[in-house]
PATI-362080 format. One record per residue (C-alpha): x, y, z; residue in one letter; residue number from 1. Coordinates in steps of 0.25 Angstrom, whole numbers. Each point is the difference from the previous one (the first is absolute). Layout:
<pts>
x,y,z,type,seq
X,Y,Z,A,NUM
...
</pts>
This chain:
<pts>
x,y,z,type,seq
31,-29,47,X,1
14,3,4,X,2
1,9,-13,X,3
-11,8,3,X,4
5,2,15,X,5
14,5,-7,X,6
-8,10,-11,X,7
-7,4,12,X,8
11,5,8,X,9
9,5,-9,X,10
-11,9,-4,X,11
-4,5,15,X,12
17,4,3,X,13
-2,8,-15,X,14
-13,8,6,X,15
7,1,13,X,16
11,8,-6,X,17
-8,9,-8,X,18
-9,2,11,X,19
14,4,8,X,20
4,9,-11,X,21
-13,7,-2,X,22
-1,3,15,X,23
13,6,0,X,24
-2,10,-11,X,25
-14,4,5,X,26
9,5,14,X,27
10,7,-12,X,28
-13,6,-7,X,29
-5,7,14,X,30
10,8,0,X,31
3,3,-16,X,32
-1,13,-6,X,33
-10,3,-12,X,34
13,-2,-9,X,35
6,-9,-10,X,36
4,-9,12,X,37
-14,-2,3,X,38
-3,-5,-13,X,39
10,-11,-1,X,40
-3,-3,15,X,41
-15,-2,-6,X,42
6,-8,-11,X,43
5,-9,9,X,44
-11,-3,8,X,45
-7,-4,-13,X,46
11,-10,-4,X,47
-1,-5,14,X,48
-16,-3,0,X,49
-1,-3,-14,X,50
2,-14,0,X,51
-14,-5,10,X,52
-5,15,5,X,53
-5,4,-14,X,54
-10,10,5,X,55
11,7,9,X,56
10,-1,-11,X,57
-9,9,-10,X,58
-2,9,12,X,59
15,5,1,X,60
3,-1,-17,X,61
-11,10,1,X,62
6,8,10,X,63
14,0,-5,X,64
-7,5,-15,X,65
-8,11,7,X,66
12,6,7,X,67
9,-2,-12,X,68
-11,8,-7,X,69
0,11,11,X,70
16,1,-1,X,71
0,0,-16,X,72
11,-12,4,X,73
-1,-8,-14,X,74
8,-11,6,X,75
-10,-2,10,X,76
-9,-2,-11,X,77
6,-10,-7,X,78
2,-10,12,X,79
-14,2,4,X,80
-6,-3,-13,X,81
8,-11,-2,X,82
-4,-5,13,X,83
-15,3,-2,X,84
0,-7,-13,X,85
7,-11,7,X,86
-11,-1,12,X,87
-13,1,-10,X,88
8,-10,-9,X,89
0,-10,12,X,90
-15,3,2,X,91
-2,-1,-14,X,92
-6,13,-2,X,93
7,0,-15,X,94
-5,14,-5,X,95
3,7,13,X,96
15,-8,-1,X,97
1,6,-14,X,98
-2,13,2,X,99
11,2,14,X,100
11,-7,-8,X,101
-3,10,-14,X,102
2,10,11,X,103
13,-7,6,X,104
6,0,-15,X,105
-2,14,-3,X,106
7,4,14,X,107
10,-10,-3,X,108
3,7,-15,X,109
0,13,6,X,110
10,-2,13,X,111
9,-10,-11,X,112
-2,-12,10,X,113
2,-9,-10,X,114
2,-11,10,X,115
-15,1,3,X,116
-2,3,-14,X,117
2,-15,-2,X,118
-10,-4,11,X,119
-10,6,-4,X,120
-1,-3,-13,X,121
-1,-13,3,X,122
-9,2,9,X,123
-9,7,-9,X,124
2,-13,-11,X,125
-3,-10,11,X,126
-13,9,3,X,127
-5,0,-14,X,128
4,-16,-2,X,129
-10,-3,11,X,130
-11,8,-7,X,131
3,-8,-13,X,132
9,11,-9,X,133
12,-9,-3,X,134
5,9,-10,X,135
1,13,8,X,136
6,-8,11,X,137
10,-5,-7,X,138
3,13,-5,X,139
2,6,12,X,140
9,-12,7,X,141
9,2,-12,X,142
2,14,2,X,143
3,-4,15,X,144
11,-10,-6,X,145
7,10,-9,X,146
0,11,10,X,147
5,-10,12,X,148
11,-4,-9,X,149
4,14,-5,X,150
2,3,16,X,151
5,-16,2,X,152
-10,-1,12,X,153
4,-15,0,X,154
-14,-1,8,X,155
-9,9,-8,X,156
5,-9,-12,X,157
-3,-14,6,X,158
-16,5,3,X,159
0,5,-14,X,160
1,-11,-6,X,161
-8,-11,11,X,162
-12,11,-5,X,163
4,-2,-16,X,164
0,-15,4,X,165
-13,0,6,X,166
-6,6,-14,X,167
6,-9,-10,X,168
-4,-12,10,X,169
-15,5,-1,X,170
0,3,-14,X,171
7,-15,-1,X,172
14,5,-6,X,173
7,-11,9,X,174
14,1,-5,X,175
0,16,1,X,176
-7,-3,16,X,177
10,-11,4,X,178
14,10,-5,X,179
-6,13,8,X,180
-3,-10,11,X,181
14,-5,1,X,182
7,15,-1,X,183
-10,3,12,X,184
6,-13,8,X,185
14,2,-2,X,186
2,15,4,X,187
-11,-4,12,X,188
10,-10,6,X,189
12,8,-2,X,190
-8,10,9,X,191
-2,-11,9,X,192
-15,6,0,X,193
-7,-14,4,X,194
-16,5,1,X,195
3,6,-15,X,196
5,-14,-3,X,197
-12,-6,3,X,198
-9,8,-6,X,199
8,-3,-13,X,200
-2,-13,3,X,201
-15,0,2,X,202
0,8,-15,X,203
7,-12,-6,X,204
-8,-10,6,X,205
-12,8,-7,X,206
7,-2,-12,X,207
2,-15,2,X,208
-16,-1,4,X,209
-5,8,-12,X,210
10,-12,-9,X,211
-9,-9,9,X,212
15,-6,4,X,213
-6,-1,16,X,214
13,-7,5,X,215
9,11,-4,X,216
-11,10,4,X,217
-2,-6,14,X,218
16,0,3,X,219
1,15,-3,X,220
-13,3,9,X,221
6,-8,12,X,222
14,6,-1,X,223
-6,15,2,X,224
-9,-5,11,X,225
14,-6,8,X,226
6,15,-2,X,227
-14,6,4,X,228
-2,-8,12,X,229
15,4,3,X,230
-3,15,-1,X,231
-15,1,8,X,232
-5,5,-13,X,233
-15,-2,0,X,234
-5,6,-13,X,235
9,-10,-8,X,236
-2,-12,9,X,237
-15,1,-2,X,238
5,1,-14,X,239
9,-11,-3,X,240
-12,-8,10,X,241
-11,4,-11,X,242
9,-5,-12,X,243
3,-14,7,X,244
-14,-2,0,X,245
-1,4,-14,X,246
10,-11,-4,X,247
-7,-11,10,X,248
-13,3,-6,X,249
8,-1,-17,X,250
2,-14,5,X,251
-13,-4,7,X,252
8,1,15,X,253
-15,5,5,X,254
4,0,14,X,255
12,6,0,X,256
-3,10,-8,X,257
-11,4,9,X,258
10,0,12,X,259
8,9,-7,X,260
-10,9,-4,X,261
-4,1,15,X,262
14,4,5,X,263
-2,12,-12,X,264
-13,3,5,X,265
6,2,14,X,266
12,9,-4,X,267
-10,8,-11,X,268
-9,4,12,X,269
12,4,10,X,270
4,11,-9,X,271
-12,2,-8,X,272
6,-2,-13,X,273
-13,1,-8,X,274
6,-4,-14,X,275
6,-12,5,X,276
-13,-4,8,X,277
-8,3,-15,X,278
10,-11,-7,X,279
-1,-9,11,X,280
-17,1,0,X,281
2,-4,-16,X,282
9,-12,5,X,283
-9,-5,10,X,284
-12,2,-10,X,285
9,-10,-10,X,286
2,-9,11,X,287
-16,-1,4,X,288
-3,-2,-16,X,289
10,-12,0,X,290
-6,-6,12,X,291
-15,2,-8,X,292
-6,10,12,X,293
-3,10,-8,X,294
-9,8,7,X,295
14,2,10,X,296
7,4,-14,X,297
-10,9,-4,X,298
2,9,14,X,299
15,1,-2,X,300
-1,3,-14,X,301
-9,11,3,X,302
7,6,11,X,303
13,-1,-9,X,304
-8,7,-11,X,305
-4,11,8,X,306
14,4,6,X,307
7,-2,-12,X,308
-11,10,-7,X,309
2,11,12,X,310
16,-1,-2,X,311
-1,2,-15,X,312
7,-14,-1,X,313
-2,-4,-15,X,314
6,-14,2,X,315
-4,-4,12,X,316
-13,5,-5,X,317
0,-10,-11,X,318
6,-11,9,X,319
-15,1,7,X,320
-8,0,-11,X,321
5,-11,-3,X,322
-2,-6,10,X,323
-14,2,1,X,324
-3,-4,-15,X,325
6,-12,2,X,326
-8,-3,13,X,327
-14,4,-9,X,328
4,-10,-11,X,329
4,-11,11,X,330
-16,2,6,X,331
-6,-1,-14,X,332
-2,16,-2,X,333
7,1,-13,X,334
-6,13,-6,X,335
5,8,13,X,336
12,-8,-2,X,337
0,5,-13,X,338
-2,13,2,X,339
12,2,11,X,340
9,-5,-10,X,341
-3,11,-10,X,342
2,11,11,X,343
14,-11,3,X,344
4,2,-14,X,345
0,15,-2,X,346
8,1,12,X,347
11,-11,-5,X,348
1,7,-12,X,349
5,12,8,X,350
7,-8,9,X,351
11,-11,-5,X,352
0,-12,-9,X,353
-1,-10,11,X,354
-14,5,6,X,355
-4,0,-16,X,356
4,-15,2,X,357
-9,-5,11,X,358
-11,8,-7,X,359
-1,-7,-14,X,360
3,-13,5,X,361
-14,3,8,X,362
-7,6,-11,X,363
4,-11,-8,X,364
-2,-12,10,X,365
-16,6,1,X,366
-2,1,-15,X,367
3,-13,-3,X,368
-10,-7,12,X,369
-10,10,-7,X,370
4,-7,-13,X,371
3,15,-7,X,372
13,-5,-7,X,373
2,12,-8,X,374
2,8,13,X,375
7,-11,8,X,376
10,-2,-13,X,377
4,17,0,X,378
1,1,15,X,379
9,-14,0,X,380
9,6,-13,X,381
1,14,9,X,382
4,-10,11,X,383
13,-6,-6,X,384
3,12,-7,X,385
3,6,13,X,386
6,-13,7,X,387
8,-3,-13,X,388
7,15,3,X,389
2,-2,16,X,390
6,-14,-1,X,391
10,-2,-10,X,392
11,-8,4,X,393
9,11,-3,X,394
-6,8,13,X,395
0,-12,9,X,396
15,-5,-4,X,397
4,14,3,X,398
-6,1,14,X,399
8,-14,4,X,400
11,5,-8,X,401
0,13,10,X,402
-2,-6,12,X,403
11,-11,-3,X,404
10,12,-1,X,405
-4,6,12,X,406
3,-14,7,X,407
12,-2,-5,X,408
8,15,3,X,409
-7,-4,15,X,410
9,-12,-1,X,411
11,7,-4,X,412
0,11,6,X,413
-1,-10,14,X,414
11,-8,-6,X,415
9,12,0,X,416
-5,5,13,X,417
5,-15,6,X,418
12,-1,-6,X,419
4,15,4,X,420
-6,-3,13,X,421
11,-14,0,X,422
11,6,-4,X,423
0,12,11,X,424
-3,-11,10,X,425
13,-7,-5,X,426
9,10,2,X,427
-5,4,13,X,428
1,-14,5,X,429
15,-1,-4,X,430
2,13,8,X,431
-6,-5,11,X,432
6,-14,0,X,433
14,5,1,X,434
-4,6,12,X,435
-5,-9,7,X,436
4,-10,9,X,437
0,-15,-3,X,438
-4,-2,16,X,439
-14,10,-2,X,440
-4,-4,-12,X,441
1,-15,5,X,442
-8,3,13,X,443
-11,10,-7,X,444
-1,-11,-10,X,445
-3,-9,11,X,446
-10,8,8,X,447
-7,3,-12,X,448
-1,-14,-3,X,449
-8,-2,14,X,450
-8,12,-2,X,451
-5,-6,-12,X,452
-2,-14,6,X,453
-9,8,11,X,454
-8,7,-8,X,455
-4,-12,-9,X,456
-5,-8,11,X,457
-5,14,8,X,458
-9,1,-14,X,459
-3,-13,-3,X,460
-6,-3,14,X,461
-8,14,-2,X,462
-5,-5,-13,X,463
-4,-14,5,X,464
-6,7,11,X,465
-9,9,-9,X,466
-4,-12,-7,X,467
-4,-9,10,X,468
-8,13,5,X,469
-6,1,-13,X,470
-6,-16,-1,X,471
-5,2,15,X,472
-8,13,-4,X,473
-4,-6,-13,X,474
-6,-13,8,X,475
-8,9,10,X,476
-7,6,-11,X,477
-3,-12,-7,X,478
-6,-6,14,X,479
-7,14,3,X,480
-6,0,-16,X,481
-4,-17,2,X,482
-5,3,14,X,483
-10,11,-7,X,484
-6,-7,-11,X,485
-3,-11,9,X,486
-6,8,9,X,487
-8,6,-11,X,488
-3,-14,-9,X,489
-5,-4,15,X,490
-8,13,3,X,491
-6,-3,-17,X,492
-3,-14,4,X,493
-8,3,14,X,494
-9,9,-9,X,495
-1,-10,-7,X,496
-5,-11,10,X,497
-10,13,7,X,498
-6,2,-13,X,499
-3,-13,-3,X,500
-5,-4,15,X,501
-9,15,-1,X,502
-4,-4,-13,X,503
-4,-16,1,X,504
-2,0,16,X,505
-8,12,3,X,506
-5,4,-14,X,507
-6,-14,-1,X,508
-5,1,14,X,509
-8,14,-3,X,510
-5,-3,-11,X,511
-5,-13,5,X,512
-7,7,12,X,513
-6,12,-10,X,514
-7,-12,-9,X,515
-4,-5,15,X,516
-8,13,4,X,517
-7,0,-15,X,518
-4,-11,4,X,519
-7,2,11,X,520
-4,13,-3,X,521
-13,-6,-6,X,522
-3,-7,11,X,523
0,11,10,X,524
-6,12,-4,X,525
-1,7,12,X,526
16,1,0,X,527
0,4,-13,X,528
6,13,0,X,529
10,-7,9,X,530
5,-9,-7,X,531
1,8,-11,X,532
10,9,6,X,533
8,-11,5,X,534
0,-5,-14,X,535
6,12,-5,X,536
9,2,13,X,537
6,-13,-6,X,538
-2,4,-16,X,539
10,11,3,X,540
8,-9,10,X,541
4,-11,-11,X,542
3,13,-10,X,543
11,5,10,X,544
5,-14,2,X,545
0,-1,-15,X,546
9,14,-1,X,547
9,-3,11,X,548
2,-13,-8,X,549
3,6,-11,X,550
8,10,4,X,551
9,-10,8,X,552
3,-10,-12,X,553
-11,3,-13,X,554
-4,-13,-6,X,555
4,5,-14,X,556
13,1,4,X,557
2,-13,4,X,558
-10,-9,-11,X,559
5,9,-12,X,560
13,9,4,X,561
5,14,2,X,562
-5,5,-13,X,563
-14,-3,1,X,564
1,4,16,X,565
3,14,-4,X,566
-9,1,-12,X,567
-12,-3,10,X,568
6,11,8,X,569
0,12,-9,X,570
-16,-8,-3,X,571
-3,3,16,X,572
5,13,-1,X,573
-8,3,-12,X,574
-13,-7,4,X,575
2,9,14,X,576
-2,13,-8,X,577
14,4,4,X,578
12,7,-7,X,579
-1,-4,-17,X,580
10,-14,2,X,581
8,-4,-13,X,582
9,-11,-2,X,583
8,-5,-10,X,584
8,-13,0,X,585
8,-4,-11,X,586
8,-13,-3,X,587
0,-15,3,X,588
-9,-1,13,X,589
6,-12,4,X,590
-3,-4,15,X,591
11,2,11,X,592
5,-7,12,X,593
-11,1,10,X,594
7,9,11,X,595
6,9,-12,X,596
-16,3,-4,X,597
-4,3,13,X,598
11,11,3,X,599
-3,6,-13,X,600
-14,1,4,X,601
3,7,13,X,602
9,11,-8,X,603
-12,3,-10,X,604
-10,-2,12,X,605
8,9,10,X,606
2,10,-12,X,607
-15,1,-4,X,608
-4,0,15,X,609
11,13,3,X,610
-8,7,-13,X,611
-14,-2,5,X,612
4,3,13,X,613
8,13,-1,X,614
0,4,-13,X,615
-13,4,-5,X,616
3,-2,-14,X,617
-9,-2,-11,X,618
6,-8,-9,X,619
11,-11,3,X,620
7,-9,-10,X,621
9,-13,2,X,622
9,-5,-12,X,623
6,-15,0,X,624
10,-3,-10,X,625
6,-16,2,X,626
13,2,-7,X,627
8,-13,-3,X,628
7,1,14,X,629
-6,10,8,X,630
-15,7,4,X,631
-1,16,-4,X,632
-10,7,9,X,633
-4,12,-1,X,634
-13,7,9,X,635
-3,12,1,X,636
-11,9,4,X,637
-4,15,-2,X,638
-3,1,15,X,639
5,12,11,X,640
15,-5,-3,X,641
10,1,12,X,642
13,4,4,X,643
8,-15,-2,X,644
13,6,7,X,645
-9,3,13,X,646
-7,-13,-1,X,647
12,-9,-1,X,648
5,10,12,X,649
-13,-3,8,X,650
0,-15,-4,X,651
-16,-2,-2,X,652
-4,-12,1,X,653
-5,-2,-15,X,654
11,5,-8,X,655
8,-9,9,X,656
-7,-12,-1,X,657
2,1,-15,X,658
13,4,-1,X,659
4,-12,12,X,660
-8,-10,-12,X,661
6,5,-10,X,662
16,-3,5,X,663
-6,-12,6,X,664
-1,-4,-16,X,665
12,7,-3,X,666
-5,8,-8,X,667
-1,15,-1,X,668
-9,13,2,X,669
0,12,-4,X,670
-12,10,5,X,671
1,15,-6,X,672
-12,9,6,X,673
-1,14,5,X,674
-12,7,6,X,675
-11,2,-11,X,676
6,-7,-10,X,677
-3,-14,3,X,678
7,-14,2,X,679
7,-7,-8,X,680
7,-15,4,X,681
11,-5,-7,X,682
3,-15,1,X,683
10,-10,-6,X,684
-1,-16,5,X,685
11,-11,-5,X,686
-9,-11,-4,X,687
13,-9,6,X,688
-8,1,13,X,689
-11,-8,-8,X,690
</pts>
């Protein structure tokens, strides 16, 4: 928690700031003339919006274009293409971006600004890599390269070649990605330019993941996000986030891969950074399919498919294809599993080798369950052709080979540093000592001794003090958290001793005074009718003492177990000719300690009730998985939805009682709804509480 509150921050002084700037040139623009001036002035301001205030920053790139336009100032066109094409990169509005910074290169080549000449050429490659044509953007990154060094822009060369990286890492040339990588770091920290250092190092990392070496990969991404957090730069710590989780989920690290994905999510939506939100959608899609909820999966897939098609994102694209093939073949619906994977390998085969890769070893995994070895057979041959030319030995040695350099002119060059460093440190200290007098020295030496005796006890009292604070805090919530379940096993128990007096006491009792009335019915016709009113008074009397019962401690639940408690539930609703109930339980449905049952029961129960309550639905579901050492459940409903922010604010009654039950089991919930889109609960229990 105290990361988050750092990030958080950090990225509130960097908004302030702009917000300052932007404020003051807004006074300057008041008062600018329709010249030049106020073009740059305009300029400005969309620097200063860009990174949250998209909307406001496309107003003033367009701005500064119309009146560089209306001057005839070509300059002024090529800074506001360039920023345009930046902004509706950031949007992900691809072909818009394409076409400002094709205009920003032909300003750029008729005022001979070679510096931003280099730019945009690669931002034009980088434009065209994220719609899949890795040959033209190489292209252009390598005309970036020859022209920055031709100019020895040390900057303009060092992007250059991160872009050329990027290519050959998609395309899997890892030995060519890890050398361009490595130019990129060094000029990088010569500049001392530490947010361009940790986007190298998140490029790395995605080298180290696509070589499935996750430990490597997982150093780089943490790295960058210590330098992000450093610098309040939201985009890339929702980034370097999203690509924690990745590695988490590689090694089956479920849960904190989603608390990662979260932190992303958060950062994503601040500065509406739609690309990023479509690669995290595909993440959480993965993460849903490896947890076996595959409707869930099926939602982000779709919602990553759509974005990616409306950005033009080939790979990203593909990415939720995937996806969703691979969900239908998980359900069973192998031919449009198939079917996915055909429109899947048409696009890989425009795309790089590694997405070919996750195709064939699909195509080839299906064949064979179908028994169609001959298919199966080409698609596996077409598989190692592939993996045998990505992974020689030869590519991998180099990249360890690489970044073994690296290391080792790091540690020398600190070694040089240090013994610089000692040997200035020297010859001022033999200066010094000559000077000195043998009486100061002796006395600062000794004031410094007690000074240093001070501050060790002054901190080590502080330290003992925080800790013993600590234990305290630790043991009132322990006593608060024991006092609760008690209460609450109390509260469970006195149910249970009401229901059973209802049930055997006055139940019995009602139904023996109803069989009393019929028989005397017989015997007194002239109170017939009387008496049978009175008998059905009591008919329906016994029926609500039989519900309130029921309601208080079901008999089911306590005979044969939570299980069968809620099955005969989704029944009642069913039988009551409400909402469509469906549930599904799967795994070993063996019973749990008594209390444990009952407070799963109320979660469902109070869950269901909240539904046929409020919701008007027409159709709710609840899934039970019983993993080997926790319980997945997930409900939802196709009700009204609601607003979950407003309701935690409001702190209603139902969604509290379950969310209480739920910490109480040390568990967790998740409940993702919005108004006309349903409910949907997400819950996790450890079965170390059973």
């Amino acid at each position: 928690m105290s990361v988050m509150i750092i990030i958080s921050l950090s990225g509130i002084q960097v908004q302030t700031k702009a917000d300052n700037i932007a404020d003051s040139l807004l006074i300057l623009l008041t008062k600018a003339k329709e010249d030049t001036n106020k073009v740059i002035l305009f300029i400005r301001l969309c620097d200063a919006y860009l990174p949250s205030e998209k909307d406001q920053s496309l107003k003033y790139g367009k701005s500064s274009l119309a009146l560089s336009e209306k001057l005839n100032y070509d300059h002024g066109k090529l800074l506001s293409n360039e920023k345009l094409g930046i902004i509706y990169r950031d949007i992900a509005e691809f072909d818009s971006a394409l076409f400002h910074i094709d205009q920003a290169i032909k300003f750029a080549e008729l005022t001979n600004d070679k510096t931003h000449l280099v730019k945009n050429y690669n931002l034009y490659g980088s434009l065209l890599r994220r719609k899949g044509y890795y040959s033209s953007a190489l292209e252009y990154h390598k005309k970036g390269l020859a022209l920055s060094r031709q100019i020895n822009d040390t900057l303009g060369t060092a992007n250059s070649c991160i872009f050329i990286a990027i290519v050959h890492d998609l395309n899997s040339n890892y030995d060519s990605a890890i050398n361009y990588y490595y130019i990129s770091m060094r000029i990088y920290e010569k500049l001392e330019n530490k947010q361009l250092i940790g986007v190298t190092l998140l490029n790395i990392g995605d080298l180290y993941e696509s070589m499935n070496e996750y430990t490597n990969a997982l150093e780089k991404y943490k790295k960058g996000l210590i330098l992000f957090n450093e610098l309040g730069d939201l985009k890339n710590i929702g980034l370097s986030n999203n690509k924690i989780g990745i590695i988490f989920e590689q090694v089956r690290n479920y849960d904190s891969a989603l608390y990662h994905y979260r932190i992303s999510q958060g950062f994503f939506n601040r500065i509406d950074n739609v690309s990023g939100l479509a690669h995290l959608n595909t993440n959480m899609g993965n993460l849903f399919l490896d947890w076996k909820l595959y409707d869930s999966a099926f939602y982000y897939f779709n919602k990553a498919k759509n974005s990616f098609y409306k950005m033009g994102f080939q790979s990203g694209y593909f990415n939720a294809l995937m996806g969703l093939a691979i969900a239908n073949e998980k359900k069973g619906q192998i031919k449009m599993a198939m079917d996915i994977y055909d429109t899947c390998e048409k696009i890989a085969s425009r795309l790089d080798q590694q997405s070919l890769l996750k195709v064939y070893n699909k195509k080839t995994e299906i064949y064979k369950n179908k028994r169609n070895y001959e298919k199966a057979f080409q698609y596996q041959s077409n598989y190692y052709d592939i993996k045998d030319t990505i992974f020689k030995l030869e590519k991998v040695k180099t990249v360890a080979d690489v970044e073994l350099k690296y290391e080792k002119e790091k540690d020398q060059a600190k070694i040089l540093a240090y013994q610089n460093e000692s040997l200035k440190k020297d010859v001022a200290l033999e200066k010094k000592t000559r000077q000195r007098n043998a009486y100061i020295f002796s006395g600062s030496g000794i004031i410094l001794v007690f000074i240093f005796i001070f501050a060790y006890y002054h901190q080590r009292t502080r330290k003992n003090r925080t800790i013993a604070e600590q234990k305290i805090l630790q043991l009132e919530e322990e006593k608060k958290l024991l006092a609760a379940r008690s209460i609450v096993n109390g509260q469970e128990e006195e149910r249970k001793r009401i229901a059973k007096e209802l049930h055997d006491g006055l139940g019995v009792l009602l139904s023996t005074t109803k069989m009393q009335f019929s028989a005397i019915k017989d015997k007194s016709p002239e109170n017939k009718s009387l008496i049978e009113k009175a008998s059905k008074l009591l008919e329906q009397a016994t029926g609500d003492v039989r519900k309130i019962s029921h309601n208080m401690m079901p008999g089911l639940l306590t005979k044969f177990g939570f299980y069968e408690a809620v099955e005969d539930l989704f029944d009642q609703i069913n039988d009551a000719e409400g909402p469509n109930a469906v549930i599904q339980i799967e795994g070993e449905t063996t019973r749990l300690p008594e209390n444990i049952e009952i407070m799963l029961y109320r979660i469902v129960q109070e869950m269901v009730n909240n539904t046929l309550k409020h919701a008007d639905a027409h159709k709710v579901s609840l899934t039970i998985k019983v993993l080997q050492d926790q319980l997945n459940i997930q409900f939802s409903d196709d009700g009204k939805g609601f607003d979950v922010s407003e309701k935690l604010e409001s702190k209603t009654i139902g969604l509290t009682n379950i969310l209480s039950r739920v910490k109480f089991l040390n568990g967790t919930a998740n409940v993702e709804s919005n108004p006309g889109e349903g409910c949907t609960y997400f819950i996790q229990i450890p079965k170390t509480n059973a």
